[in-house]
N, C-alpha and C positions, 0 to 999 in steps of 0.2 A: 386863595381865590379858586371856586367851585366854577367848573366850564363841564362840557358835553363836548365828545367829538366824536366823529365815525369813523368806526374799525371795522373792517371787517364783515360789515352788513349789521353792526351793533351798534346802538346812540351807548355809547361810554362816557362816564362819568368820571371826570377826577378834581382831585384837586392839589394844589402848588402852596408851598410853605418856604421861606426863606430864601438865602441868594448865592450864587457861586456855584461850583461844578456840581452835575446831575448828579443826583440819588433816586430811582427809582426803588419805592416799597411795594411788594406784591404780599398783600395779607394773606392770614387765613381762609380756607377753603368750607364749607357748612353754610346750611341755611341759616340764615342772623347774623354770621361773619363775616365782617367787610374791612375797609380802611379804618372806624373805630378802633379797632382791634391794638393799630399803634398810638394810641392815644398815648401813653406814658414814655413812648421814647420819643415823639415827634419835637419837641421845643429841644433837645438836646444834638438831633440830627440838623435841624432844620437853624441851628447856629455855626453850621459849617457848612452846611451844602446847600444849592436849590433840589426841595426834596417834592418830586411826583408820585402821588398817589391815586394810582388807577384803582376802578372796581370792574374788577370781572365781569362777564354774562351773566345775569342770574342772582346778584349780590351785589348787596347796596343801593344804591342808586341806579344803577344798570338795570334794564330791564331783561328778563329772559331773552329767547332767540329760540327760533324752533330747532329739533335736530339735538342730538345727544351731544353730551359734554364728552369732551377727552382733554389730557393734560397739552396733548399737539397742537388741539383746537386752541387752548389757552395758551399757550407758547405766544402761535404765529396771529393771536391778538397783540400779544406783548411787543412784541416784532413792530407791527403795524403802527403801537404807540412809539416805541422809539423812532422811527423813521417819521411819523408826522406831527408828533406833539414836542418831543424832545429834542428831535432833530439832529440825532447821532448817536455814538456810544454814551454809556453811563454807569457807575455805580448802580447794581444792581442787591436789594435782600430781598428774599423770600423768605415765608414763615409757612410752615406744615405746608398746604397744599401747593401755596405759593413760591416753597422754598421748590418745590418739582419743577413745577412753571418755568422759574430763574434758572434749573441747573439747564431744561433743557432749549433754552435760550441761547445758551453758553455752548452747548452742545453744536446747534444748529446754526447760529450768528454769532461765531467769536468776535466779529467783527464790528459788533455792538456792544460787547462787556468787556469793561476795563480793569475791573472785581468785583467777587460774585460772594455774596454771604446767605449758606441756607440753613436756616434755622429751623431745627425740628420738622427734618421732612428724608424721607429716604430718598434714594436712586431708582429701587425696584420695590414696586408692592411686595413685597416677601421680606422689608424692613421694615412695615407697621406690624406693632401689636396686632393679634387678630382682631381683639375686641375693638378696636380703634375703628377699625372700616366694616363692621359686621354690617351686612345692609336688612334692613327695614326697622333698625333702633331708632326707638319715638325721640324725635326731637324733645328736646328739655321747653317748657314751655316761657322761658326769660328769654330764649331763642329765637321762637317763632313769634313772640311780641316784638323782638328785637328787628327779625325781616319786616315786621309790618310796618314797623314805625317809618321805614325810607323807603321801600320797594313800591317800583310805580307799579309794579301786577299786585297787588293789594295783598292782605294776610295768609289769603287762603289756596295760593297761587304756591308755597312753601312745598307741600307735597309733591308738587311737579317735581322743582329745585330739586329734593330731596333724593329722588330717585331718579335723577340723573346723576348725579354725584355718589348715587349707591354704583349706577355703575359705571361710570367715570376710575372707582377706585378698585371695581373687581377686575378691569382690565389693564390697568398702570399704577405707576409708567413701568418701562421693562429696562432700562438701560443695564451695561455692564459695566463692568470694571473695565472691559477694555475702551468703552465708551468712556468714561472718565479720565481713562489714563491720555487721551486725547485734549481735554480742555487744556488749554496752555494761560488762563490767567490765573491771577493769584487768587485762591480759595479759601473759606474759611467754612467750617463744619461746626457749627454750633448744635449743642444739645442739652435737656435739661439730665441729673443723676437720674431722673426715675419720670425718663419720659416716653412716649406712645412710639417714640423711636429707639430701639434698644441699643445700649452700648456699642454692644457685638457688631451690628452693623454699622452704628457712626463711624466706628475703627476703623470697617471696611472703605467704607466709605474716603475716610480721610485718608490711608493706607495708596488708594488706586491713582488718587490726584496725584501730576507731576508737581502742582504748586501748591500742594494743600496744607493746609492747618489747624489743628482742633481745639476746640474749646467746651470741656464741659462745665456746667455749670452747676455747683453742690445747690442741694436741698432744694430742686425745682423737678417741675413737671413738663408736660408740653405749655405750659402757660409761662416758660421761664421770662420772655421778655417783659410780661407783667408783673411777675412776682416778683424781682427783682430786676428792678429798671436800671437802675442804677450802674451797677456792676455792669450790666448788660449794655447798656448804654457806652461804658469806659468803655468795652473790650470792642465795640463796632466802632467806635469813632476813632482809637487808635487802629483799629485793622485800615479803618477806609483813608485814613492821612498822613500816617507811616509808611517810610519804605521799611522792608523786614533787616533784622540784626544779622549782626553776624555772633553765632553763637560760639559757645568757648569749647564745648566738645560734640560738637554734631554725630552723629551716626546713619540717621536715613537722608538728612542731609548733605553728608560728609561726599 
């Protein structure tokens, strides 16, 4: 069920799948990127949770907003969805841009994240590839067909998007390790073997959480959720409905 609602000085676009405790999905971040993006996990979430699917400013159904993007600005939308569409805490995943969005969510209202799964997205811009945020790289053109086809600023409106999200990612996010070592829920670090997120950092990443957990995923990219749903699918549906084990010889958890 597709609705509108206002955040934040934004008509917001989302839409609702299934039934039972809250799963908010925060897609990918690009022109042409939106809630589509979960298309192959959504009937496998959406038979265990009620799953919200917001779309950002600027992406998907949403329409732009004047004033420069930041990952803060899209946080404390995210914020504004919890507190008026969902009506409390919830399951929380990001993916790539969205997966920032979610940590820093988590950051700033623990009081809204019950678990938090980010998938394919660093802490600090200095854990993307460079090539991944270079700014003024031409949009792929299945992309900007892809914003046209739902974006009420019409096709041509992309180039805006575009470069605000160039710099959106030249300045964020900045978080630390000391910042992470603060989130106190349960975490889960997903990544693909050969993705625009580097190992080195996911490690980091996983490494700084008091509650975290990693999951890499072999022979994927940053597209792992699509490229392999399935698997990908198992390993969030057990993170979000399991409590965690008790292991037979811990060490960072010992």
């Amino acid at each position: 069920m597709a609705n509108y609602v206002e955040l934040n000085g934004t008509r917001t676009w989302y839409d609702e799948q299934g039934a039972g405790e809250p799963l908010v999905l925060l897609h990918p971040g690009g022109v042409g990127v939106d809630s589509r993006a979960f298309e192959p996990n959504l009937q496998a979430l959406a038979s265990h949770f009620h799953v919200f699917l917001p779309e950002r400013r600027g992406h998907g159904h949403t329409p732009d907003a004047d004033g420069p993007y930041s990952y803060e600005l899209m946080a404390l939308d995210t914020v504004h969805f919890l507190e008026q569409v969902v009506g409390g805490p919830a399951r929380l995943l990001g993916m790539s841009d969205g997966a920032v969005v979610a940590l820093l969510v988590a950051h700033q209202r623990p009081d809204l994240v019950q678990r938090l799964i980010c998938v394919a997205g660093p802490f600090h811009r200095s854990g993307w590839v460079a090539s991944a945020i270079e700014p003024g790289l031409e949009t792929p053109a299945f992309l900007v067909s892809s914003y046209g086809e739902i974006s009420p600023d019409g096709k041509e409106h992309y180039k805006v998007v575009q470069r605000k999200l160039d710099q959106m990612h030249a300045l964020g996010p900045t978080l630390t390790t000391d910042d992470l070592g603060s989130i106190g829920c349960r975490t889960l670090v997903m990544v693909g073997d050969d993705d625009e997120v580097p190992l080195e950092h996911a490690i980091d990443f996983y490494r700084a959480l008091s509650r975290g957990e990693l999951a890499v995923i072999p022979g994927t990219s940053h597209g792992l959720l699509v490229e392999k749903p399935d698997l990908c699918n198992k390993i969030v549906v057990d993170f979000l409905t399991l409590d965690p084990i008790t292991t037979f010889a811990p060490i960072r958890r010992a």
